[in-house]
C-alpha beads as a LAMMPS data file, in Angstrom:
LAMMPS data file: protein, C-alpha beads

119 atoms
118 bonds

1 atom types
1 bond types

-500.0 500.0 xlo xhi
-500.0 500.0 ylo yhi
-500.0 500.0 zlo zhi

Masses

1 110.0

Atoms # bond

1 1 1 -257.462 232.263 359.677
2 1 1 -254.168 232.615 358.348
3 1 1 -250.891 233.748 360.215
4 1 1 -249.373 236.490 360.103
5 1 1 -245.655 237.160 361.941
6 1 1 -246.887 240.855 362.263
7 1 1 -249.417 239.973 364.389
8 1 1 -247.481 238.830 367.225
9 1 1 -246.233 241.293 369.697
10 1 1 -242.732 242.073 369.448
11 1 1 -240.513 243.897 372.514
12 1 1 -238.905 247.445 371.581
13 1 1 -236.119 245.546 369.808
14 1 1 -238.337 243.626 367.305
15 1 1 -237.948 240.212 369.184
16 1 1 -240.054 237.999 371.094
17 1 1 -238.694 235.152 373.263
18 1 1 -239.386 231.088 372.171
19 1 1 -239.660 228.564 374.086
20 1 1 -238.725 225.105 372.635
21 1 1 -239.807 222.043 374.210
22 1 1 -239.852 218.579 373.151
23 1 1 -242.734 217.684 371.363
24 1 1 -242.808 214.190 372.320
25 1 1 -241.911 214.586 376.188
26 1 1 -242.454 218.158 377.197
27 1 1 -239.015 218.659 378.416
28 1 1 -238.243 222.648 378.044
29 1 1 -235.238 222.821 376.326
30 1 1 -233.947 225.996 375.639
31 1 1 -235.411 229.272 375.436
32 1 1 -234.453 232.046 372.549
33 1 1 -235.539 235.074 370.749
34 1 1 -237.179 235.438 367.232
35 1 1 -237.808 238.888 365.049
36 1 1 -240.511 238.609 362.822
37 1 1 -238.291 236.825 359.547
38 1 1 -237.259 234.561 362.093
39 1 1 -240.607 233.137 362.667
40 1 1 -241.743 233.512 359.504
41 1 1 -238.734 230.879 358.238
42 1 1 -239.588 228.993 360.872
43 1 1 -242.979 228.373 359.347
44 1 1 -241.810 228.620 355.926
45 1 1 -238.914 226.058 356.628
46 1 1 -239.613 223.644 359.573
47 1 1 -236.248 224.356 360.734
48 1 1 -236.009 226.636 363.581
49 1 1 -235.027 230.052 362.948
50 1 1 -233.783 232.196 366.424
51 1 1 -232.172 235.757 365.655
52 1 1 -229.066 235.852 367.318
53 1 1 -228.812 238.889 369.609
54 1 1 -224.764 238.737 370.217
55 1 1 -224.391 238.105 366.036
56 1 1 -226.903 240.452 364.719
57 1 1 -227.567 237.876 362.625
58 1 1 -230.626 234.906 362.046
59 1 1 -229.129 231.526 363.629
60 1 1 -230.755 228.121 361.939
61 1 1 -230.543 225.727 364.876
62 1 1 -228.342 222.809 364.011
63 1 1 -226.524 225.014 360.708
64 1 1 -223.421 224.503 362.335
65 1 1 -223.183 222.222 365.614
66 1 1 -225.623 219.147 363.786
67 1 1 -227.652 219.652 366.250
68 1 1 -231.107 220.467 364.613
69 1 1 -234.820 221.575 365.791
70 1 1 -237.852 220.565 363.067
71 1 1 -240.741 222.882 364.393
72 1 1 -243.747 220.213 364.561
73 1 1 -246.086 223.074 366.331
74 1 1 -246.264 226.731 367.169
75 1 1 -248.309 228.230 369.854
76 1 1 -248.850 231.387 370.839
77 1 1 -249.712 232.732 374.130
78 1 1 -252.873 234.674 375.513
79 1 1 -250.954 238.240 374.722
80 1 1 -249.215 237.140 372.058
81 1 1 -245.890 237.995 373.415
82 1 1 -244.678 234.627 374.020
83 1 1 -244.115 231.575 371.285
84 1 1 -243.576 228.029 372.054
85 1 1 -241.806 225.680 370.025
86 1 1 -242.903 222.329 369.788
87 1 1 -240.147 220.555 368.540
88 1 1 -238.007 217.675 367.758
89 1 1 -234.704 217.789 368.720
90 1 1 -231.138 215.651 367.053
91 1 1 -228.800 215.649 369.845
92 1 1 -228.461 218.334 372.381
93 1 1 -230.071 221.897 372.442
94 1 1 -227.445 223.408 374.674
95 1 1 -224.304 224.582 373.238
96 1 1 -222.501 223.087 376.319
97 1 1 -223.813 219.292 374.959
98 1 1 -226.591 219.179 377.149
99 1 1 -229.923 218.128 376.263
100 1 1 -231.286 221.685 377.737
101 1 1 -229.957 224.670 378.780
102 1 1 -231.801 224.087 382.059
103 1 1 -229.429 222.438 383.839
104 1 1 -228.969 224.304 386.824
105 1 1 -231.408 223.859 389.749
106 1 1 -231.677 225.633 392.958
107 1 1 -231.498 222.605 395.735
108 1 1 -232.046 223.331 399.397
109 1 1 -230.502 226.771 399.237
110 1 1 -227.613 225.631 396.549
111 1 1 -227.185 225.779 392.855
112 1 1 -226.706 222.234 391.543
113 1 1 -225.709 220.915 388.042
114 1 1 -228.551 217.967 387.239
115 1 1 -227.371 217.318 383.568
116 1 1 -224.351 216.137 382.286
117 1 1 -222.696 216.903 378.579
118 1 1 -224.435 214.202 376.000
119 1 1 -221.261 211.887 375.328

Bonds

1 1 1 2
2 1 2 3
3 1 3 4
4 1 4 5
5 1 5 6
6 1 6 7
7 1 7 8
8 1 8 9
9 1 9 10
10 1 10 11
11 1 11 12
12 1 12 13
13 1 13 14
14 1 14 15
15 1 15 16
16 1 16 17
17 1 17 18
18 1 18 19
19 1 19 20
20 1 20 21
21 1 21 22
22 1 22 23
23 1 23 24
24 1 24 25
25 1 25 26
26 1 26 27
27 1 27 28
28 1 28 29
29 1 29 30
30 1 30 31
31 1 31 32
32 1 32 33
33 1 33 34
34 1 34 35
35 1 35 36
36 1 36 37
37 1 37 38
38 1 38 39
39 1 39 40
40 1 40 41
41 1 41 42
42 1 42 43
43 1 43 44
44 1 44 45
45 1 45 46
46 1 46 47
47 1 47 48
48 1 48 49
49 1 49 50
50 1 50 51
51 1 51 52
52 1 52 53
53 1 53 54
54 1 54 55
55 1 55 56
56 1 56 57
57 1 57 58
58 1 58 59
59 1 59 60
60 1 60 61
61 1 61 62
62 1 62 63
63 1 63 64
64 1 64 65
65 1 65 66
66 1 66 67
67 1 67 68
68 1 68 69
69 1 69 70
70 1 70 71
71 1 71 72
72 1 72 73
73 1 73 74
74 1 74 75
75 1 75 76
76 1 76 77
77 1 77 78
78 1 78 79
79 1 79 80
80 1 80 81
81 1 81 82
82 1 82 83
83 1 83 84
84 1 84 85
85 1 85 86
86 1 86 87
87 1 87 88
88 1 88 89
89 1 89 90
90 1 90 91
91 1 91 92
92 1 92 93
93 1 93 94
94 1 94 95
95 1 95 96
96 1 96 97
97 1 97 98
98 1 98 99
99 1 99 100
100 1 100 101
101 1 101 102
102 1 102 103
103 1 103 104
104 1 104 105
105 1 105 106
106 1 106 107
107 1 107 108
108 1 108 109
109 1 109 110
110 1 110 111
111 1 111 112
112 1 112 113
113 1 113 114
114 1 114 115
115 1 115 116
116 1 116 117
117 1 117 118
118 1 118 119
């Protein structure tokens, strides 16, 4: 069956959030929106397309910081509301130089940093 980007379902602003995780360990790395074009270049490409929400504008990961995602696999969820990325990943996915933007865990109570800035 072939894919179609209109299939998916999209929120009231045309978007639907991705998930990218490494392909090779399963570490979540960030998580992003995508309109429609956005995963259709991502298909078309094999470099990950998000739609930036602050820009108004698509934003090919890695166009600017280096810092590039290769899309190895896309899966959709049960409602079809959800993508994940399967991806590999040059250098960090965070824009603060960390390998995810999940560095923040709650600890006993506290919020604790468990990821330093890639050197």
């Amino acid at each position: 069956m072939a894919f179609d980007p209109a299939s998916l379902t999209f929120d009231a602003n045309g978007l639907i959030p991705a998930v990218a995780q490494d392909h090779a360990t399963g570490e979540v790395l960030m998580m992003a929106w995508m309109n429609a074009e956005a995963v259709a270049r991502t298909v078309e490409t094999g470099r990950v397309t998000y739609w930036s929400r602050s820009r108004q504008a698509f934003w090919v990961k890695g166009e600017t910081s280096g810092h590039v995602q290769r899309l190895i696999e896309l899966r959709i969820d049960c409602d079809r509301d959800c993508l994940l990325l399967l991806i590999e990943q040059e250098g960090p996915a965070c824009h603060t130089n960390r390998r995810s933007c999940f560095y923040t865990a709650l600890r006993d109570g506290e919020e604790r940093i468990i990821l330093d800035p890639m050197v």
